[in-house]
Jmol script that loads the backbone (N, CA, C; Angstrom):
load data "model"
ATOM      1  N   UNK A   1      -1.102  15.079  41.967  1.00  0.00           N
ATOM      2  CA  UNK A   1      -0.767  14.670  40.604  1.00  0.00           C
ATOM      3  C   UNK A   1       0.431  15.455  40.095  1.00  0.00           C
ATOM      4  N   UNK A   2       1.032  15.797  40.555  1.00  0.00           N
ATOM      5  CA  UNK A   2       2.520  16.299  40.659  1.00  0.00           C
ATOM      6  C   UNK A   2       3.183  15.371  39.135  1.00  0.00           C
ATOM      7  N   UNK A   3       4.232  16.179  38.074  1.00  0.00           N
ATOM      8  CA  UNK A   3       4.554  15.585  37.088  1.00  0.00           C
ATOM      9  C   UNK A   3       3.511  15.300  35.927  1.00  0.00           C
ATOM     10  N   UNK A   4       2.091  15.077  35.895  1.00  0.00           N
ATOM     11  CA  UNK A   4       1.185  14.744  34.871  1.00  0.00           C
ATOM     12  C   UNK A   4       0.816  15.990  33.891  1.00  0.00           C
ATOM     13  N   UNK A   5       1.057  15.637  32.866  1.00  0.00           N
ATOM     14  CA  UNK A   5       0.844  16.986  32.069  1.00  0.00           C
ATOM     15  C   UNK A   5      -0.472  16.706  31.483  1.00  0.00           C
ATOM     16  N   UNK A   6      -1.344  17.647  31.299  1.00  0.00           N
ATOM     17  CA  UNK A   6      -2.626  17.375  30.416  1.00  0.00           C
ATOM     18  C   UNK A   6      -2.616  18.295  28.867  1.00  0.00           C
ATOM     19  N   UNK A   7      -2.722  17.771  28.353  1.00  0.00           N
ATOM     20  CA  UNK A   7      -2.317  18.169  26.464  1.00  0.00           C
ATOM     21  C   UNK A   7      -3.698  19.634  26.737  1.00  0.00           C
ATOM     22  N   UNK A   8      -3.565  20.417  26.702  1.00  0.00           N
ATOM     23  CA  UNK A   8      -4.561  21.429  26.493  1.00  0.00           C
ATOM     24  C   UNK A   8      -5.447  21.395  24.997  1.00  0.00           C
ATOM     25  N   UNK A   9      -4.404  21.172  24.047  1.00  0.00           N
ATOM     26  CA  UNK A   9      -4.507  20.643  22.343  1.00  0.00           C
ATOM     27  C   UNK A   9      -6.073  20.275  22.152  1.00  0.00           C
ATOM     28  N   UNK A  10      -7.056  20.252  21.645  1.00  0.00           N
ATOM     29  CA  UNK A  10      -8.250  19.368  21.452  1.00  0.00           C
ATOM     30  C   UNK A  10      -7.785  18.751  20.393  1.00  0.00           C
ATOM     31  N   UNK A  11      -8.217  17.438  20.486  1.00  0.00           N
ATOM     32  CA  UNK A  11      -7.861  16.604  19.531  1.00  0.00           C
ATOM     33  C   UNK A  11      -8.045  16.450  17.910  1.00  0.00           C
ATOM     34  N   UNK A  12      -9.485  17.085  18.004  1.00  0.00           N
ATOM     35  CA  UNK A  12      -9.939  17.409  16.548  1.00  0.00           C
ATOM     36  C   UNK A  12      -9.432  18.515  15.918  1.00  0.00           C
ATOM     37  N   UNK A  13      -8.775  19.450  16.560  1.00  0.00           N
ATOM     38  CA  UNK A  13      -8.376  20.726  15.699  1.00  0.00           C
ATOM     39  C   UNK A  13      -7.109  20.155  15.699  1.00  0.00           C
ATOM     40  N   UNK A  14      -6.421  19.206  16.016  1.00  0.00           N
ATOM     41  CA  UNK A  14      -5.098  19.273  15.930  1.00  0.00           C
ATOM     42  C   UNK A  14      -5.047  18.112  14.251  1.00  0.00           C
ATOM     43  N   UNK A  15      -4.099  19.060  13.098  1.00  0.00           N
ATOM     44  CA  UNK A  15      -3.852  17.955  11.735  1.00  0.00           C
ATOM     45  C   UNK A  15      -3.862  16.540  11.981  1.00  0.00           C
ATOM     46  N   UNK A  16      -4.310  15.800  11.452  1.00  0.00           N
ATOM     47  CA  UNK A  16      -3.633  13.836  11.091  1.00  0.00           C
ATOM     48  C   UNK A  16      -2.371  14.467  10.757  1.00  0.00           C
ATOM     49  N   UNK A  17      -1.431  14.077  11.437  1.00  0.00           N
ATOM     50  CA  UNK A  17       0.069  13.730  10.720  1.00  0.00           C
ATOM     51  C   UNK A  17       0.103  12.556   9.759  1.00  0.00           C
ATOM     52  N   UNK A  18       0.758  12.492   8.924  1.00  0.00           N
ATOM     53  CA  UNK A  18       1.139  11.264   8.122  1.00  0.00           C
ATOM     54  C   UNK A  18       2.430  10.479   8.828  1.00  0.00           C
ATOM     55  N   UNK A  19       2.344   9.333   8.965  1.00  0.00           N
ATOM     56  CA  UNK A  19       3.800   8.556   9.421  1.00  0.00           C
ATOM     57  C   UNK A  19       4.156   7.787   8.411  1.00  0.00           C
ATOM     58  N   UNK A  20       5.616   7.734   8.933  1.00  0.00           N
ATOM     59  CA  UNK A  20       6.754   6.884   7.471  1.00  0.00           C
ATOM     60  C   UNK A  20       6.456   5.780   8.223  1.00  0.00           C
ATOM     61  N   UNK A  21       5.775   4.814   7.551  1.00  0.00           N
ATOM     62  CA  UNK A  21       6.315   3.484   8.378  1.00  0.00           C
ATOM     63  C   UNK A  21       7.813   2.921   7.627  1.00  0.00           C
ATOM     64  N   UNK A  22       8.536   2.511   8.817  1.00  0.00           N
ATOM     65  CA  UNK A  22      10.173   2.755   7.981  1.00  0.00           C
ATOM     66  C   UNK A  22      10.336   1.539   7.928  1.00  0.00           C
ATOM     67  N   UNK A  23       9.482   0.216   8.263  1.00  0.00           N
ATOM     68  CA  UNK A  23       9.870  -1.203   8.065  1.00  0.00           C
ATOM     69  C   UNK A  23       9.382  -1.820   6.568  1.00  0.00           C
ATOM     70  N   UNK A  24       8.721  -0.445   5.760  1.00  0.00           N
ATOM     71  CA  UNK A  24       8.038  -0.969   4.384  1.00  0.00           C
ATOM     72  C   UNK A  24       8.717  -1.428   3.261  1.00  0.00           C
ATOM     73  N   UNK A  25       9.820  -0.705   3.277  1.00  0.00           N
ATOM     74  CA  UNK A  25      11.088  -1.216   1.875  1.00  0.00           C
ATOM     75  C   UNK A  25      11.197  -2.686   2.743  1.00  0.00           C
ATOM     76  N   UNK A  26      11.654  -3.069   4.062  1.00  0.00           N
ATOM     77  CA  UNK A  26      12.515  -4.139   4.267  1.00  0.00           C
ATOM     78  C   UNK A  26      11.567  -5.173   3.877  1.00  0.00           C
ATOM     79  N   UNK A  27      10.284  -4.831   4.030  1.00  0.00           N
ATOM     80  CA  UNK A  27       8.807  -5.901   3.974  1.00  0.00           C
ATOM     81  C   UNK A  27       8.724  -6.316   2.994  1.00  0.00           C
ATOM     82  N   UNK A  28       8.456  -4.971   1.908  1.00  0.00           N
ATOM     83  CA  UNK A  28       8.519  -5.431  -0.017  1.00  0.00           C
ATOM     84  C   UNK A  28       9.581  -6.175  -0.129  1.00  0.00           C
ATOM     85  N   UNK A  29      10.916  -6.022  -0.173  1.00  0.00           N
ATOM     86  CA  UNK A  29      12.204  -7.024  -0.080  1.00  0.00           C
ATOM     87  C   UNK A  29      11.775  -8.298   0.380  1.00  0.00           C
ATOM     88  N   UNK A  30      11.123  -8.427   1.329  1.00  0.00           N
ATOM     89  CA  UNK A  30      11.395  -9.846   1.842  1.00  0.00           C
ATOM     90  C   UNK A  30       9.978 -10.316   0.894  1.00  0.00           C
ATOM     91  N   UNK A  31       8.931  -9.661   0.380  1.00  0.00           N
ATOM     92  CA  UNK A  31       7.683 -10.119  -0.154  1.00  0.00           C
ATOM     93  C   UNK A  31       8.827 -10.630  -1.373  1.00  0.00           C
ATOM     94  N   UNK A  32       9.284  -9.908  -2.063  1.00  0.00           N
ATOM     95  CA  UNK A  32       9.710 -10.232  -3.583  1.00  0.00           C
ATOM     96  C   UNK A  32      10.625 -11.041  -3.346  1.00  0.00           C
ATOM     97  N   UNK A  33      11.509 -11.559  -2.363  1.00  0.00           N
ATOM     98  CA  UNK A  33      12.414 -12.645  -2.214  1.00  0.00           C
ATOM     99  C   UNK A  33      10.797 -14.124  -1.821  1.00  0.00           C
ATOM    100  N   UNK A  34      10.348 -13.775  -1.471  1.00  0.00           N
ATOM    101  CA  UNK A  34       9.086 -14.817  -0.925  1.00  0.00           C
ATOM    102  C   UNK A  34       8.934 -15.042  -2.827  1.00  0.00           C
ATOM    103  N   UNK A  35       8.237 -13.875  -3.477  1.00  0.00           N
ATOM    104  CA  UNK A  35       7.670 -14.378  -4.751  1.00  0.00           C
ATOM    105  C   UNK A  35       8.328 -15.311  -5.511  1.00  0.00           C
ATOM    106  N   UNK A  36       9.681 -14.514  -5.700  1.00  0.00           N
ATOM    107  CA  UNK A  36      10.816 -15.379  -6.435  1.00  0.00           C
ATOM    108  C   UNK A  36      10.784 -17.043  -6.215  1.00  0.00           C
ATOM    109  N   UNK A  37      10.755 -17.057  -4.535  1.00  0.00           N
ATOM    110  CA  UNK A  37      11.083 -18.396  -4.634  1.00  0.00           C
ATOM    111  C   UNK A  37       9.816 -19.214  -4.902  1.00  0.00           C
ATOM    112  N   UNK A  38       8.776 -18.926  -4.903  1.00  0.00           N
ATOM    113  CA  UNK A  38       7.567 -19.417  -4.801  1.00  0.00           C
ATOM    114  C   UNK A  38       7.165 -19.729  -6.728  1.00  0.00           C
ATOM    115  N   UNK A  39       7.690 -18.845  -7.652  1.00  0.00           N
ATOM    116  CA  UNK A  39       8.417 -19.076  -8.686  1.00  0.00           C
ATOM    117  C   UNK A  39       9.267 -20.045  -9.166  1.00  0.00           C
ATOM    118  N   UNK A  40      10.113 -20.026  -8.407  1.00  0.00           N
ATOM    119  CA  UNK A  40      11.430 -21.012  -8.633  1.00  0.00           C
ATOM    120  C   UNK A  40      10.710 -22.406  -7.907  1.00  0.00           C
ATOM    121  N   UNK A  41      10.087 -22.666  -7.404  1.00  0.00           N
ATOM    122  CA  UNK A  41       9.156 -23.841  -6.495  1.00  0.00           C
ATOM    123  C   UNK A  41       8.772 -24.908  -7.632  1.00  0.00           C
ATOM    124  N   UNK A  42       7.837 -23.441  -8.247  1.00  0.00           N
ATOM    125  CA  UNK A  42       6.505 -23.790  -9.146  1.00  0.00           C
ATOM    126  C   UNK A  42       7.445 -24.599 -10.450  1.00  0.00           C
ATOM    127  N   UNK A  43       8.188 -23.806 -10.899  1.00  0.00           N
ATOM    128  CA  UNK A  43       9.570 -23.747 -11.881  1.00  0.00           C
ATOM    129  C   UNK A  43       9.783 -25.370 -12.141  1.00  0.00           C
ATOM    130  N   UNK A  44      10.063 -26.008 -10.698  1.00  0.00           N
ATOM    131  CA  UNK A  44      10.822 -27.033 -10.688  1.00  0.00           C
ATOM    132  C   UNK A  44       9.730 -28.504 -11.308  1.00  0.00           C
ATOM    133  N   UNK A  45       8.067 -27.875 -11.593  1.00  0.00           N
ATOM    134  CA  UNK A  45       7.381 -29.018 -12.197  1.00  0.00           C
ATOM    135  C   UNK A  45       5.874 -29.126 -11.296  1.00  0.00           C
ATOM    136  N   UNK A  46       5.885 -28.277 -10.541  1.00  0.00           N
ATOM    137  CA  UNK A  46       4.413 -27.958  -9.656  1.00  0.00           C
ATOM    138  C   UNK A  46       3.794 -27.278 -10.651  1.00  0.00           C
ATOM    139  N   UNK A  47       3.283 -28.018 -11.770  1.00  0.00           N
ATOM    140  CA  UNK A  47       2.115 -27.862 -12.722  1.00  0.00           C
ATOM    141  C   UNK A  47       0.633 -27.270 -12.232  1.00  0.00           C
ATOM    142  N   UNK A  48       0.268 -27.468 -10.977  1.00  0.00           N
ATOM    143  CA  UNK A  48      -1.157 -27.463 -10.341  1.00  0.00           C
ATOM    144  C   UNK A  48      -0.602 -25.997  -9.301  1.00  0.00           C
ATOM    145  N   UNK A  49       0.378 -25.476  -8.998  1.00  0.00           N
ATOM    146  CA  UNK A  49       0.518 -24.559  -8.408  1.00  0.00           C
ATOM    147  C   UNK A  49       0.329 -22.969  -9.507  1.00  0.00           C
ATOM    148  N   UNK A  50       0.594 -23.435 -10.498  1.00  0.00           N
ATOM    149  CA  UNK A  50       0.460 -21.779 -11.315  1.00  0.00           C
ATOM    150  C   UNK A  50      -1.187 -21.654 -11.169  1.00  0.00           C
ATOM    151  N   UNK A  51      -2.265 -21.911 -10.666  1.00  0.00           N
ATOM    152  CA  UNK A  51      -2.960 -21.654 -10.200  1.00  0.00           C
ATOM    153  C   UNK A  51      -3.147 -20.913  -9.352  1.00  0.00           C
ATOM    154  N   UNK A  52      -2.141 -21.130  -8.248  1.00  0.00           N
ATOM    155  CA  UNK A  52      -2.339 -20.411  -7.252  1.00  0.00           C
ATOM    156  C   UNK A  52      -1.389 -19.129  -7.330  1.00  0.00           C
ATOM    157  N   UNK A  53      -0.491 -19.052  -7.898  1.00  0.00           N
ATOM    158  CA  UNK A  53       0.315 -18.212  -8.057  1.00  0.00           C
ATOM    159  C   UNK A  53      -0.391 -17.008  -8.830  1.00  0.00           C
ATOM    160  N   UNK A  54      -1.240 -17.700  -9.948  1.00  0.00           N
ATOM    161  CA  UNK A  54      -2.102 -16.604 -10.531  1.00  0.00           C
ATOM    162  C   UNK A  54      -3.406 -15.607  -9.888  1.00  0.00           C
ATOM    163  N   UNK A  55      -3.800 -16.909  -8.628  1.00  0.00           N
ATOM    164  CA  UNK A  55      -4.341 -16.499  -7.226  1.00  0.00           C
ATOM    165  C   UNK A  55      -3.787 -15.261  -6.465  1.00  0.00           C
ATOM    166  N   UNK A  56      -2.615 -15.205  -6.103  1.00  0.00           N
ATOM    167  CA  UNK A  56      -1.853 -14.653  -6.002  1.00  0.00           C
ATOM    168  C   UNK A  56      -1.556 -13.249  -6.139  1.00  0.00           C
ATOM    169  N   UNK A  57      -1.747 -13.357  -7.781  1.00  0.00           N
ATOM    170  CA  UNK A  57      -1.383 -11.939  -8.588  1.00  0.00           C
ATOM    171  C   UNK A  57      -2.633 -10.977  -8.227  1.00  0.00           C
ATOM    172  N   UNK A  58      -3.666 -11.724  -7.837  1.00  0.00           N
ATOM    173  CA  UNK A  58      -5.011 -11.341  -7.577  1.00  0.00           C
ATOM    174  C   UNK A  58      -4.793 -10.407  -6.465  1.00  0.00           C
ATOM    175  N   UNK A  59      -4.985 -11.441  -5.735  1.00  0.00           N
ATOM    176  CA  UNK A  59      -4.625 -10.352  -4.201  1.00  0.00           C
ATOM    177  C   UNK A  59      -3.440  -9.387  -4.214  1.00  0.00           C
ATOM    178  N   UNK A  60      -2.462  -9.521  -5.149  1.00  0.00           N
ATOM    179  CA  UNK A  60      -1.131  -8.484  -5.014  1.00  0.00           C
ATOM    180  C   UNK A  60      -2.580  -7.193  -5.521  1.00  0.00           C
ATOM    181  N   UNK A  61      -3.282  -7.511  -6.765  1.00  0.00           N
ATOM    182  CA  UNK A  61      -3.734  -6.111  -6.955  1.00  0.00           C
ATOM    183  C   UNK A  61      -5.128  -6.151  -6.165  1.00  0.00           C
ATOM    184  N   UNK A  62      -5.489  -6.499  -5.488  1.00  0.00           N
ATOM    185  CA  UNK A  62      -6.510  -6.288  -4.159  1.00  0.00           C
ATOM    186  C   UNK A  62      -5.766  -5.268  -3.062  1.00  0.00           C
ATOM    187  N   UNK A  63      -4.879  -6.078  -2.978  1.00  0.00           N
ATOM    188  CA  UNK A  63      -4.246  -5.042  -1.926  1.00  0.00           C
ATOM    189  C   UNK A  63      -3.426  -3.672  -1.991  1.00  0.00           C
ATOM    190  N   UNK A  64      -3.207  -3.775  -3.539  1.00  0.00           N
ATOM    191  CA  UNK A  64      -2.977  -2.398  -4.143  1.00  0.00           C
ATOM    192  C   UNK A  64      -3.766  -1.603  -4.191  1.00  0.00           C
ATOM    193  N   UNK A  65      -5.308  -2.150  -4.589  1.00  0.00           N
ATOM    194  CA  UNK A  65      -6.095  -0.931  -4.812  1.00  0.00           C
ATOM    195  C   UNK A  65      -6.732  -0.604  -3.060  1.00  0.00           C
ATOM    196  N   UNK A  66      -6.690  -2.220  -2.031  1.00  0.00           N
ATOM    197  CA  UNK A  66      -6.881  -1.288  -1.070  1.00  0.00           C
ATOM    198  C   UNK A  66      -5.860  -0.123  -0.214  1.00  0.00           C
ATOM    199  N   UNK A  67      -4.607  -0.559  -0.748  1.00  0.00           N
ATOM    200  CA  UNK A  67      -3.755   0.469  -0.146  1.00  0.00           C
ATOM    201  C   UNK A  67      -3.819   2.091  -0.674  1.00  0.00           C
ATOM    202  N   UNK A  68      -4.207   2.544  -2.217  1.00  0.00           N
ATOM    203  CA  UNK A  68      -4.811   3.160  -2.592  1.00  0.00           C
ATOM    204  C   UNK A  68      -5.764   4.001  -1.936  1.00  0.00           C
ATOM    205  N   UNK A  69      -6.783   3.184  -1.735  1.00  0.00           N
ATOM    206  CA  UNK A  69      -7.462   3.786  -1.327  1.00  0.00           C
ATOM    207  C   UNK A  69      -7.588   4.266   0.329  1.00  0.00           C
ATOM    208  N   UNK A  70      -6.276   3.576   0.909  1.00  0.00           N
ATOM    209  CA  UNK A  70      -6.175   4.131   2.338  1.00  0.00           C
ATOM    210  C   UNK A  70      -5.542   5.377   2.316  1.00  0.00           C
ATOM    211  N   UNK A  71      -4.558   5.659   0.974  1.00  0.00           N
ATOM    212  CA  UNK A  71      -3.802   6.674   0.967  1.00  0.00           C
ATOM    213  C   UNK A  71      -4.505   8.096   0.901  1.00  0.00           C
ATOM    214  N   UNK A  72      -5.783   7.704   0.081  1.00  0.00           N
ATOM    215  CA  UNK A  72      -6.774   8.773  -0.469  1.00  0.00           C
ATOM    216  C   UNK A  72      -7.681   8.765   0.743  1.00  0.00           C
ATOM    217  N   UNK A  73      -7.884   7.952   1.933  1.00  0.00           N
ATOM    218  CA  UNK A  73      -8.385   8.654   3.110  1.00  0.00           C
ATOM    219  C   UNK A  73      -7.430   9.241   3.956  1.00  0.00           C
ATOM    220  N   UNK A  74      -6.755   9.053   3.814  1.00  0.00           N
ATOM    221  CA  UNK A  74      -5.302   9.721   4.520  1.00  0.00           C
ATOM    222  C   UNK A  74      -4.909  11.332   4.453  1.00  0.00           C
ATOM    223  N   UNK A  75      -5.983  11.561   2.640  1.00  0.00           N
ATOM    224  CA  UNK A  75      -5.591  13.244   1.919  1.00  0.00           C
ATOM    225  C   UNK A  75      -4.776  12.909   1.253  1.00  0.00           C
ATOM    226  N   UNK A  76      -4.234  11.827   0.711  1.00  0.00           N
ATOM    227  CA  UNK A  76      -3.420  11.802  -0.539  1.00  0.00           C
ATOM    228  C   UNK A  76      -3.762  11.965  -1.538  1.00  0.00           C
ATOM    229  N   UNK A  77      -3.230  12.740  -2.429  1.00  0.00           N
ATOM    230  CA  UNK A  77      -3.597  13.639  -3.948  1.00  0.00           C
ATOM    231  C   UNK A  77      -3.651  12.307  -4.833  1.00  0.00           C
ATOM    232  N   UNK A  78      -4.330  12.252  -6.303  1.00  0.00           N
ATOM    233  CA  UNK A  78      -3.904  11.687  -6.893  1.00  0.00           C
ATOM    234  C   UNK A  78      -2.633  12.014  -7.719  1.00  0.00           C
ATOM    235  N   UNK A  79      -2.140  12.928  -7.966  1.00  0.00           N
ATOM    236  CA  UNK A  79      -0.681  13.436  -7.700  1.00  0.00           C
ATOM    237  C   UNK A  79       0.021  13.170  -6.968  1.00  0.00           C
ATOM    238  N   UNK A  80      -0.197  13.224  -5.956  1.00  0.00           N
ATOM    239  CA  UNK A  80       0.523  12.210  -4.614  1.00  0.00           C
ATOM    240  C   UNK A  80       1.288  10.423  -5.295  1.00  0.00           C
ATOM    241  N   UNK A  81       0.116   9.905  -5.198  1.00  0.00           N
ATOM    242  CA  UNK A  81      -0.343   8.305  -5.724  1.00  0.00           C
ATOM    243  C   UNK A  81       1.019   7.792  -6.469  1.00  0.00           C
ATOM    244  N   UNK A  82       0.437   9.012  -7.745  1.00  0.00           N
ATOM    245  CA  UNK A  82       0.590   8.967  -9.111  1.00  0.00           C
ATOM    246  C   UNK A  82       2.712   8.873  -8.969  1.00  0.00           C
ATOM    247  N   UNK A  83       3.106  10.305  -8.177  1.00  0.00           N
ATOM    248  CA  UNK A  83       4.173  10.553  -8.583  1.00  0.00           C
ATOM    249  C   UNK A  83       5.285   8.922  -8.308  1.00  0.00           C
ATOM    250  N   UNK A  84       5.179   8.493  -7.322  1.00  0.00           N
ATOM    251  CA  UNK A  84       6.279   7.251  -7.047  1.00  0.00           C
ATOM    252  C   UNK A  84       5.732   6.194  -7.916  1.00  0.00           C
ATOM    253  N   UNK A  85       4.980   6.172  -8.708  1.00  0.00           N
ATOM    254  CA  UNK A  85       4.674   5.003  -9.958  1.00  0.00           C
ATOM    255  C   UNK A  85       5.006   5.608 -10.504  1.00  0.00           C
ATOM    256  N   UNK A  86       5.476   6.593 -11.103  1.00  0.00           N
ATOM    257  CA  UNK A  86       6.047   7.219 -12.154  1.00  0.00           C
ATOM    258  C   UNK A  86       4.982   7.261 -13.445  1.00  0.00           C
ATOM    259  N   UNK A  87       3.893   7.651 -12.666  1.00  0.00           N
ATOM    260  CA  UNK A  87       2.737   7.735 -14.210  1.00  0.00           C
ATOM    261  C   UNK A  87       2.149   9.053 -14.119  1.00  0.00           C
ATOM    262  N   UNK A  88       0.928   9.277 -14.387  1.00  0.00           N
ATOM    263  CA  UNK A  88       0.417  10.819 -13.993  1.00  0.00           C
ATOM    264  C   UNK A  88      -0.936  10.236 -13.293  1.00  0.00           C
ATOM    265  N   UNK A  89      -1.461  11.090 -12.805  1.00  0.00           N
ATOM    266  CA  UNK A  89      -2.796  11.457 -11.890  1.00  0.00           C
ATOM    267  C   UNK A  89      -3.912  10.951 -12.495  1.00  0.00           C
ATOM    268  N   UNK A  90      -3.858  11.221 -13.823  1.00  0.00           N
ATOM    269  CA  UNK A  90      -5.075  10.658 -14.313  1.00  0.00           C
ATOM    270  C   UNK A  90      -4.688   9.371 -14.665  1.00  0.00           C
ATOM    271  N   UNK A  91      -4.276   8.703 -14.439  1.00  0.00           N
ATOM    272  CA  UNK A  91      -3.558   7.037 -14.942  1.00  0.00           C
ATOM    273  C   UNK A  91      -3.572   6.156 -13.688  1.00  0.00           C
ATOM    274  N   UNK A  92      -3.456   7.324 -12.370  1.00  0.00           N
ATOM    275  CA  UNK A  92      -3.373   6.661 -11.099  1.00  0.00           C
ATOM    276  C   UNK A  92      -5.191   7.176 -10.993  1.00  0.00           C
ATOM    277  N   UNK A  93      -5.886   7.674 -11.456  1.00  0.00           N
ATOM    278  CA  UNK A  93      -7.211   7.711 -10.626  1.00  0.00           C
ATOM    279  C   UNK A  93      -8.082   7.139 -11.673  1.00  0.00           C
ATOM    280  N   UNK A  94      -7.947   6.938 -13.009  1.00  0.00           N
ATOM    281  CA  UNK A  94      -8.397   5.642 -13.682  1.00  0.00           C
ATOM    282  C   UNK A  94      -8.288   4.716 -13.255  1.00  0.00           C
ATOM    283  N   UNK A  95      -6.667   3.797 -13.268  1.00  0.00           N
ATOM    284  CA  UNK A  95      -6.876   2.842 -12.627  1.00  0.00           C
ATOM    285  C   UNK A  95      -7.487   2.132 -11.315  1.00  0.00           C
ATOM    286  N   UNK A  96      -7.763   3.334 -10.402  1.00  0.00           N
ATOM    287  CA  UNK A  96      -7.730   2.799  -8.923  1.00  0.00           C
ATOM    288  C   UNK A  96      -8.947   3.969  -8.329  1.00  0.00           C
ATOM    289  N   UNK A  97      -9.499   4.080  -9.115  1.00  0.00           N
ATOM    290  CA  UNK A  97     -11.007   4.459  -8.753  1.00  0.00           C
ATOM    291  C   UNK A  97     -11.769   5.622  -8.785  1.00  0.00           C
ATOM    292  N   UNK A  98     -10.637   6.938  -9.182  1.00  0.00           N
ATOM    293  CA  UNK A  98     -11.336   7.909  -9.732  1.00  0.00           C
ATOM    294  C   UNK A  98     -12.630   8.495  -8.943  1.00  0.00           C
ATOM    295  N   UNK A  99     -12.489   8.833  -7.911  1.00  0.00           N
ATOM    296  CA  UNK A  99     -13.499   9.454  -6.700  1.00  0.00           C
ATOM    297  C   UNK A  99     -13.443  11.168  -7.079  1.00  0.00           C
ATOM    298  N   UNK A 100     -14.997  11.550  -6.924  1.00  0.00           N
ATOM    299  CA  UNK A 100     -15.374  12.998  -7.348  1.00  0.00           C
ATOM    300  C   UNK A 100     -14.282  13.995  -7.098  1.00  0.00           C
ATOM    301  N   UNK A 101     -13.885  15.234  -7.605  1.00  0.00           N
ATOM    302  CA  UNK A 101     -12.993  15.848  -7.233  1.00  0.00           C
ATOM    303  C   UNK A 101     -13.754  16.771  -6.302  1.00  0.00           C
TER     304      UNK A 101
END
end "model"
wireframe off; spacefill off
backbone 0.3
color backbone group
């Protein structure tokens, strides 16, 4: 076995790193170019679609609060959360679930 290295490391003592996923700005961009037009769709006289669009708004905050809460298994502070919404800690752990300190 010449060349094979074996990690000596145990896996559990070694930190979770956090990763940047770096394709997330380009994703939101292309989500909010998706919304817009899905807007501009509805816009043109699709009366029976603001239904779904309001559908929609639903799951945008479903998936906010589950992203939330992936961040806070991750070890993210509500300080953490809080700072890139530009609100405070207690505004980010009211809204989004406020777990024991």
């Amino acid at each position: 076995m010449s060349g094979v290295h074996l990690s000596t490391v145990k896996a559990a003592l070694t930190a979770k790193r956090r990763k940047k996923v770096v394709e997330n700005d380009d994703y939101a961009a292309f989500v909010r170019r998706v919304i817009a037009a899905y807007g501009r769709r509805i816009a043109q006289g699709d009366i029976e679609a603001i239904a779904d669009a309001v559908a929609l708004a639903d799951e945008l905050n479903t998936a906010i609060t589950q992203a939330v809460q992936g961040l806070r298994a991750c070890g993210y502070s509500w300080t953490d959360i809080a700072r890139p919404l530009g609100i405070t800690r207690q505004a980010a752990q009211q809204r989004w679930g406020g777990d024991a300190a």
